[in-house]
N, C-alpha and C positions, 0 to 999 in steps of 0.2 A: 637667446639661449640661456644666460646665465641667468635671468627672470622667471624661467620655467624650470631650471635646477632649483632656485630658488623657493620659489613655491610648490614643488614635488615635495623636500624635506620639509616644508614648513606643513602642507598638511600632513603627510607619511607621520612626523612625529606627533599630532593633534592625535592620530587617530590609536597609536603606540602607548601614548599617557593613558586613553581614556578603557584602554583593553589591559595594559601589562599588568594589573591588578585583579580584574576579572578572572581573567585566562590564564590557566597555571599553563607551565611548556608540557605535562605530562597530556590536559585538554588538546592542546596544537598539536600536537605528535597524532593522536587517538583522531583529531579532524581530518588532519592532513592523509592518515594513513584509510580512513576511510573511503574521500574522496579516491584516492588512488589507488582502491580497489573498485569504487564503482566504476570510472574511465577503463582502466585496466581488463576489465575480465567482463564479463557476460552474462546476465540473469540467471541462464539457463544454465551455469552450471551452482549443483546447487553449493559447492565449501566456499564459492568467493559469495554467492548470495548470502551465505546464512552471517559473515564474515562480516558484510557493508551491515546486514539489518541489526547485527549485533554492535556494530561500533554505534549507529547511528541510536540506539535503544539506550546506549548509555549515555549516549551526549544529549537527546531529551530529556530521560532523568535529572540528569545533574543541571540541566537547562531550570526544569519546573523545580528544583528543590531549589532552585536560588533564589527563586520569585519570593518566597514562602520566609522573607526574614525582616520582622516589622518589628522587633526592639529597637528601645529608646538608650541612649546615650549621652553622657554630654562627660567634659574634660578641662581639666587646667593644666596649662601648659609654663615650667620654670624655668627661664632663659636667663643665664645672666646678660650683664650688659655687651661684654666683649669674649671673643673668643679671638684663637692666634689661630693661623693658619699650617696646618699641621700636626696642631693636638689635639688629641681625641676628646672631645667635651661629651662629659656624661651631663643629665640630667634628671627631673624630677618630675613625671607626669603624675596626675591623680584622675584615673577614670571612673564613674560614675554611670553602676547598672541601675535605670528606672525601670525596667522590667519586675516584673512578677516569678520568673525561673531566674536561674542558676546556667549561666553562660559559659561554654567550656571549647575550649580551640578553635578561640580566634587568636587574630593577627592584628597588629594596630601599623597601620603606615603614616608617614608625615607627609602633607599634600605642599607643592612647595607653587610658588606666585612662576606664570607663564617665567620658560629661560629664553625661548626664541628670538634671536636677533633678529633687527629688522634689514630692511634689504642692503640699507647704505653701511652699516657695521660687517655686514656679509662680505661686501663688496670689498671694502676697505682692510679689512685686516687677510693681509693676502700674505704674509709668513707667523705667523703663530707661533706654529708646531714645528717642532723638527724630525722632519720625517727622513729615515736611512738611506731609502732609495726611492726612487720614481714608484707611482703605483695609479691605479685606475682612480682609486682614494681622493687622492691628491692632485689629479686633472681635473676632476668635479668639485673639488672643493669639499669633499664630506669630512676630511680631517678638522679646515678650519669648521666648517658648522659644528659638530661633536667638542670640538673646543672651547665656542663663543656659549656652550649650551651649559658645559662646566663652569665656564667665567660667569657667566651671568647668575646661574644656579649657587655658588660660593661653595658648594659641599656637599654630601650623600650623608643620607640618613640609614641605618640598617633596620628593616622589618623588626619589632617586636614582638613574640608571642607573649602575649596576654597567660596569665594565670586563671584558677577559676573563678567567676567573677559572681561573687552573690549575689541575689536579688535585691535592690532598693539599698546599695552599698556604694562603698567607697573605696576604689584598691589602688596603693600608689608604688607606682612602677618607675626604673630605669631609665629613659631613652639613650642614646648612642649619636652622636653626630660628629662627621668626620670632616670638616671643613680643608676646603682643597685651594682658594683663592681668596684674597682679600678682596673685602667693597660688604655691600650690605644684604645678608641672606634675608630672605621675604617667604614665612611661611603662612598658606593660609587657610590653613587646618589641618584635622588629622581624618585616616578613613579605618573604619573597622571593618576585617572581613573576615567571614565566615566560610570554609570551602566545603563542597557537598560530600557526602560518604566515596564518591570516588576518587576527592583531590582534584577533578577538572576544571569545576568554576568555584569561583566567589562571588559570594553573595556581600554585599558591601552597605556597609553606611556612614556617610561621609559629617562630619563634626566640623561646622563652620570655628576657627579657631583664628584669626590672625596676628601674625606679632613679627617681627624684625629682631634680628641679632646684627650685630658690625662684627667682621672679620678683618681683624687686626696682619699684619702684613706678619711675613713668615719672618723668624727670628735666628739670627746664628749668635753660635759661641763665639767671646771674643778674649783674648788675653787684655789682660789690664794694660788701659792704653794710660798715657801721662802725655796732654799735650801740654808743647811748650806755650811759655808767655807770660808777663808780667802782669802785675795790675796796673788798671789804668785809672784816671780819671772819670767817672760818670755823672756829667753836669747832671742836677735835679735828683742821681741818686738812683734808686728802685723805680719810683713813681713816672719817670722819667724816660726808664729802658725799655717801659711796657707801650711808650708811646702815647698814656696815656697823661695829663696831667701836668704841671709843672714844679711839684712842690720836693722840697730835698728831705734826709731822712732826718726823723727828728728823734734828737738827743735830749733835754731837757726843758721844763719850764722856767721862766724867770721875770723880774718884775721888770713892767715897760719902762724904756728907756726916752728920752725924746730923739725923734727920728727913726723909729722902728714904724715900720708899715704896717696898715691895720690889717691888712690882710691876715699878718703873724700874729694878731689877738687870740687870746684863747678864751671866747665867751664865756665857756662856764665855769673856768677857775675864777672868771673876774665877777662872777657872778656869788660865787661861794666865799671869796676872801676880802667882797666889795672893793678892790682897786683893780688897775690895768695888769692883767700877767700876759706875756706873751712865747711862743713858739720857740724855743732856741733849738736851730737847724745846723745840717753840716751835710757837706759833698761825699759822697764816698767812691772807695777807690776798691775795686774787685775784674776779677780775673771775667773774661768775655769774649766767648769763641761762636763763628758761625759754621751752620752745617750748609753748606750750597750743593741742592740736590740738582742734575741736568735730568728735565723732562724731554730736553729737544730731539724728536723724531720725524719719520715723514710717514708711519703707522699708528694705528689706533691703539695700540697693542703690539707686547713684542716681551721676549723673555729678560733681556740686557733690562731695561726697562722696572719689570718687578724686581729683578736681582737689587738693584742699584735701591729702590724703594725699600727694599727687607737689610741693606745694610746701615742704609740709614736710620731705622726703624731702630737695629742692632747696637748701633753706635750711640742715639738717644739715649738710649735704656743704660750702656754703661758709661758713657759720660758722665764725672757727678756733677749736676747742676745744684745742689744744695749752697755750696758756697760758689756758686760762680753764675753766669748766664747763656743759655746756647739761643743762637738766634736760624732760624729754620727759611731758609731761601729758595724759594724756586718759581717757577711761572705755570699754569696751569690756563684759565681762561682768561688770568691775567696776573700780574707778579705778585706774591706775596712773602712775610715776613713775619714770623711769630716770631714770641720772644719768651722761653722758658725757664726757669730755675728762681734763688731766693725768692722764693713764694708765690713768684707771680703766676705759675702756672704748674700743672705734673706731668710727669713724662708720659700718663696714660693720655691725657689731652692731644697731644704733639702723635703718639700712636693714633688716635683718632683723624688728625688731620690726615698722615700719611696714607690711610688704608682708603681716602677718596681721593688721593693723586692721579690728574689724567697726564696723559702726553698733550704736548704743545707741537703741535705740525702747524701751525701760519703766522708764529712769529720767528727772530732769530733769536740766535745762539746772545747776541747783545742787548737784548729786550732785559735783561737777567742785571747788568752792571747798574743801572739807576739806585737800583735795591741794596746791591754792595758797597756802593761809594754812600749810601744816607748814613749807612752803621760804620763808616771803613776806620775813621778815626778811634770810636770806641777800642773794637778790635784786638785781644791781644794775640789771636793765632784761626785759622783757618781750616774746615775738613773742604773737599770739594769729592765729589761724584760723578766723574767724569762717561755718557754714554761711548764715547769717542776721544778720538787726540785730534785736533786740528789746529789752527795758526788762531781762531778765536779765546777756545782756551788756554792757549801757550799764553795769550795776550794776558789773558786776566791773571794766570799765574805768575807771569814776570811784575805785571803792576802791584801786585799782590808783596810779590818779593820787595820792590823797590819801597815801598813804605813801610820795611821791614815787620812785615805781619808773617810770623809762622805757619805755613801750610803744609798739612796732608793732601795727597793727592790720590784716588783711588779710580782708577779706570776701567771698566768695565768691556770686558770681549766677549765675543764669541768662540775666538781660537786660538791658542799658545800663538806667536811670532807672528799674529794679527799686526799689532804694532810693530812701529821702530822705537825699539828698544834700547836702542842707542843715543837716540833722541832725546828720550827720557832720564835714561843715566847723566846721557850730562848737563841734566837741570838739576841734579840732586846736588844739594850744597847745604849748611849752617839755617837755612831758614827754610826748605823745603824738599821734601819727603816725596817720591813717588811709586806708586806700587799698582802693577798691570795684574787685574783677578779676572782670571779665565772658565765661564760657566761651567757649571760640573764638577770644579774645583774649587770654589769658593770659600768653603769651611776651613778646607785644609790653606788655603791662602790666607787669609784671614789670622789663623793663628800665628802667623809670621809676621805679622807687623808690628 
């Protein structure tokens, strides 16, 4: 049963993309009300005959005027690299009439790469949406499809009306794109259409165009946060926090000594002052917070989910990592760890990573600690992203405390008095910080920390 729902919507929508551009709704109306004069009423009389032969006289015209549109086209399309999810990104098309006329009301639309889910993402994300009440919708699953169709799609384009477009010219226009979900929009081209003197059809010609945008995860406002924590030690330095390397930061040159490793030579001073000069290095000591994002669900998909990815996202962005370093934690098809600030990386890279965050459904909530205890010593304070409260996270935050590393604690719900809140009040002490953001209110919670 849910195999044949399944493939109802998947062609029903095959067949919707390939008409909603043809068919204006004024055509559909004019079809529909045809047909249901011809069923409805009788030859013989003649105001519903003359009525069907009159609708039907105009839906062949506008039929054969559409055939009749064999101009040339072609287009560049100005994407930048990132968009945020949320904000309106205008752009920069330049279309190109190779015609011989002077082209006047058309339409330009963005064709966008198939959105349809396949069966087991169908299957799978089985709360998405939040829907108010029970409905027929939502026994079929058309909510989650219409949902996975948006997720996948990243965002809506709005139709363009074209200006007048000269012959064998160049005209540069607008576009409009309203990005609605983070991950990577796939567009792959645009379609020109023409509608016939009645507004029923379009006459179309499609402009193979492909390109890609990343949609950056949605962003809130945040009041200027000051996390706590000392500097620490960082054996090896910068070089060293990026996990790549082993070499410490270097402070000056000077003449070799005996007993200085060749390693610390510096070839081409020794080259230019013909003796040994070598590397003089030094440890440094700067401030180093991790952001530990929780991926753990047992859905493909889920709202808690992006919330917790867009404050993360939020939090990046106003952390300063200039003088200090944020280290990025979480598990996805397997644990990872970036490491951003003094230089080694920008905050738009770290928004990059974010905006391809999945959920982790087959490992635990523990898979995540290996990650925290490699950096835990660096460490001078902690954010965490809590999907849930359970005894797994209570664990890491107590361990967290007891090495006296400062944490924030930010949890994410579904509904006011979700948690025990009492629970968490009396974890709040000198080294850690907790605070329960209830969807729909996020912003406004947010600015209370």
């Amino acid at each position: 049963m849910k195999l044949f729902i399944y493939r109802l919507f998947y062609f029903s929508y095959g067949i919707h993309r390939k008409l909603i551009r043809r068919v204006s709704v004024s055509g559909v109306l004019i079809l529909l009300l045809a047909i249901a004069s011809a069923v409805t009423g009788s030859s013989n009389e003649s105001m519903n005959y003359q009525v069907v032969t009159f609708l039907l006289s105009i839906i062949t015209i506008a039929i054969v005027y559409s055939l009749f549109f064999r101009y040339r086209f072609s287009a560049n399309r100005y994407l930048p690299r990132f968009a945020t999810a949320g904000v309106k990104l205008n752009y920069k098309i330049v279309i190109h009439n190779k015609s011989d006329k002077i082209q006047q009301g058309l339409k330009l639309f963005e064709n966008w790469a198939d959105p349809r889910p396949n069966f087991q993402d169908f299957l799978a994300t089985s709360t998405t949406v939040k829907i108010r009440q029970r409905s027929l919708n939502q026994a079929f699953g058309y909510d989650r499809w219409l949902w996975l169709i948006a997720r996948q799609q990243c965002g809506v384009a709005l139709p363009i009306k074209l200006p007048a477009l000269a012959p064998h010219s160049k005209t540069e226009i607008i576009g409009e794109i309203i990005p609605t979900h983070r991950g990577m929009m796939r567009l792959t081209g645009m379609t020109v259409a023409r509608p016939d003197p009645f507004g029923l059809f379009n006459a179309c010609k499609t402009i193979f165009l492909p390109q890609s945008l990343l949609i950056l995860p949605k962003l809130y406002q945040l009041p200027p946060i000051q996390l706590p924590g000392v500097k620490k030690h960082q054996s090896g330095g910068v070089a060293l926090a990026s996990s790549v390397g082993d070499s410490e930061e270097f402070r000056s040159l000077r003449d070799y000594r005996p007993g200085d490793p060749l390693r610390k030579i510096h070839w081409k001073s020794w080259a230019k002052v013909g003796k040994p000069i070598v590397k003089e290095e030094q440890d440094e000591f700067f401030v180093r917070h991790a952001l530990i994002l929780d991926t753990f669900q047992s859905v493909n998909y889920s709202e808690i989910l992006e919330s917790a990815i867009s404050i993360a996202a939020s939090l990046a962005c106003e952390v300063q990592t200039q003088e200090s370093l944020l280290d990025l934690m979480f598990v996805g098809h397997e644990a990872y760890c970036f490491t951003f600030g003094r230089g080694l990386s920008h905050t738009d890279k770290m928004l990059e990573i974010l905006a391809s965050v999945v959920a982790c459904q087959d490992k635990s909530f523990d898979s995540i600690i290996p990650v925290v205890l490699e950096k835990l010593s660096l460490l001078s304070g902690c954010i965490c992203i809590f999907l849930c409260w359970d005894e797994d996270r209570k664990r890491l935050v107590n361990y967290l405390k007891t090495m006296g590393i400062h944490t924030l604690v930010l949890v994410v719900t579904n509904q006011a008095g979700e948690l025990d809140n009492s629970d968490l009040a009396s974890m709040n002490d000198q080294l850690a910080t907790f605070h329960v953001l209830t969807l729909g209110n996020i912003q406004e919670e947010l600015m209370h920390l």
